[in-house]
C-alpha positions, 0 to 999 in steps of 0.5 A: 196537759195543755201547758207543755205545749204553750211557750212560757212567753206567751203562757206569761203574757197577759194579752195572750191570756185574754186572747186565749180564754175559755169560753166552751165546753171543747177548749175546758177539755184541754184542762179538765175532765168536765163531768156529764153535770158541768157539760149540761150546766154549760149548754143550759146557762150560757144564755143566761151567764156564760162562762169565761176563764182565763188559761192560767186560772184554769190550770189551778183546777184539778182536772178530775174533781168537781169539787176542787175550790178552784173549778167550783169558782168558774166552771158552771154548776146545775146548782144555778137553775134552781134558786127560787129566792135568787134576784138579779140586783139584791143591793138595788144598785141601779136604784143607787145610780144617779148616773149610768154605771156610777152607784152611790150608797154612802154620802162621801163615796162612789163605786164607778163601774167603768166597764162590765168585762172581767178577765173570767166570770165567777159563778157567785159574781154580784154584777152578773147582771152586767157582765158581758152584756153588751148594755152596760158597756161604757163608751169614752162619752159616757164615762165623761158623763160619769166623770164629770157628775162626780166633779160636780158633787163635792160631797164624792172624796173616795171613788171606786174604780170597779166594774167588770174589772178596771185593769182589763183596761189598757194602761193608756185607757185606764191612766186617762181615767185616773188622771181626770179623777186626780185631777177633781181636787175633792177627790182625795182616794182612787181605789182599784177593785180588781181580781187580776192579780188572782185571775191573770197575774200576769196584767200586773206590769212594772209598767201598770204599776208605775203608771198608777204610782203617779196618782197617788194615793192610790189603793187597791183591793183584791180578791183571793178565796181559797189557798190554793190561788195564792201562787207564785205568780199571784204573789208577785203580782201583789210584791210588785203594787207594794214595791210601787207604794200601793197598799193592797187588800182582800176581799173575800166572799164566804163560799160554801164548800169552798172556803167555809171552814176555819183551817182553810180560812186561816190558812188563806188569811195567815198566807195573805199577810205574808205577801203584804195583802191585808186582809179587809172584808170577807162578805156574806154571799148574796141573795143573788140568782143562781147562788144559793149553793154557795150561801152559808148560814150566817151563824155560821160564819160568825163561828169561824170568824170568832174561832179565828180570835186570838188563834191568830194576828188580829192583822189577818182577820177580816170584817165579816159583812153582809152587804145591803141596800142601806151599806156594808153591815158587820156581822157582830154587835151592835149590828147585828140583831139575831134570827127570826125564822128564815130571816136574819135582822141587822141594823145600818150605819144609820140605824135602818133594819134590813132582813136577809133571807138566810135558812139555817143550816144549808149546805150546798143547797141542802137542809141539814 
């Protein structure tokens, strides 16, 4: 397809991939057979989400089937119209915002979205509510408002950089606001949350890398789904934020028809620890609008997380949680507090109940 016709120069350039994204129906063509289903999904959510993919993330895809875990990830799904219990901020993130883009959960720490651009938007994105909208971009001023509440709270020990994406920035961009993080003496950890080294490898430079070492610590949490974008690009992007003393971890969302399944989670844990990246937290997908095809009964996941024990390293397994209001709750005891209906009750770090909706049994938006 389109790849021979592409120098590898500019194929392995990570501003020409941005440059070049996928964003309509004419240019998906050049990689996939869009089916009649993708092509009206297209048309009808590009008011409400639209799509967005980089070329070598789309080149993953398997241009004939629908179902490849890779196309299912970005491409638009008619699934997404219907979801009658879907909202648009179910951890009630603005609520938790004392400043603008700046979300406080937890006493000690901060997720500081710092834009609300990404190399590609994922379907099941929890922050689809801000991605690409122009309201929540972060002008230079705004992101000192931000930087300079978090100087002032001395309880912050940990902050996030998220968004969007923070490597989307460039490095002189994003260097600017790690210096004047480091240089908060209560701020002890700067992490990066970012999906590059999965969806544009190629943004992971020697030069990135060596700018971030200079900050140290330093961490850096991915975000790798299925085994299939576990490639050599992808695996060196990751080998070079090692090389340079930053740890890398995984963040995984449980996908319906993607990766909800033991073979293939193990599979995708046991090849993560390969390439250094430890695998830390694998999150129930939310009740976010547009998502309910790729919600898995929690019970469910707990089967494949439990089928995982002592059937591989206790290196490679990661926390199961679901994500709420109150905080990150795991998936096990003493969090977790059993069924009531179409309800599953949990317990937070401080002691609060939270009731997910979660019906049981439902696969790919259809009751077993």
């Amino acid at each position: 397809m389109i790849l021979n016709k592409i120098p590898n120069m500019d194929w392995s350039d990570w501003r020409w991939q941005l440059k070049h994204r996928i964003r309509d129906e004419n240019e998906l063509r050049k990689y996939i057979l869009p089916t009649a289903d993708e092509v009206q999904a297209i048309l009808r959510l590009r008011e409400r989400f639209r799509f967005v993919i980089t070329p070598y993330y789309a080149s993953l895809m398997d241009p004939e089937d629908p179902n490849c875990p890779i196309r299912r990830q970005v491409v638009p799904n008619l699934s997404e119209i219907s979801d009658p219990v879907g909202t648009l901020d179910p951890l009630d993130e603005i609520e938790h915002s004392p400043v603008k883009n700046v979300i406080r959960v937890y006493p000690d720490r901060v997720a500081f979205c710092v834009n609300n651009e990404c190399a590609l938007y994922c379907r099941y994105c929890l922050r689809k509510r801000m991605v690409g909208d122009e309201d929540w971009v972060m002008k230079k001023q705004e992101l000192k408002v931000a930087i300079d509440w978090i100087s002032r709270t001395p309880e912050i020990r940990d902050v996030l950089l998220t968004g969007g994406d923070p490597l989307i920035f460039s490095d002189d961009r994003l260097e600017w606001i790690v210096r004047e993080l480091r240089a908060i003496s209560h701020v002890e950890i700067i992490r990066l949350g970012t999906r590059l080294p999965v969806t544009l490898p190629f943004r992971v430079t020697d030069r990135l890398c060596q700018m971030l070492s200079k900050y140290h610590p330093i961490w850096l949490n991915t975000h790798f789904n299925h085994p299939k974008e576990l490639t050599v690009q992808a695996a060196e992007a990751c080998n070079r934020l090692s090389n340079f003393g930053i740890p890398v971890g995984n963040q995984s969302v449980l996908l319906a028809g993607i990766n909800d399944d033991v073979g293939i989670m193990k599979d995708l844990l046991e090849s993560l620890v390969k390439i250094r990246v430890r695998p830390y937290y694998c999150y129930q997908a939310q009740l976010l609008e547009g998502t309910e095809h790729f919600r898995v009964d929690i019970e469910r996941g707990i089967e494949i997380f439990r089928a995982l024990r002592g059937r591989t390293s206790g290196y490679a397994i990661p926390q199961y949680v679901l994500d709420t209001p109150f905080g990150k709750v795991p998936l096990d005891y003493p969090y977790f507090k059993g069924r009531d209906g179409d309800e599953i009750i949990v317990e937070s770090y401080e002691g609060k109940e939270w009731r997910e909706l979660n019906p049981k049994a439902r696969r790919m938006g259809v009751v077993e």
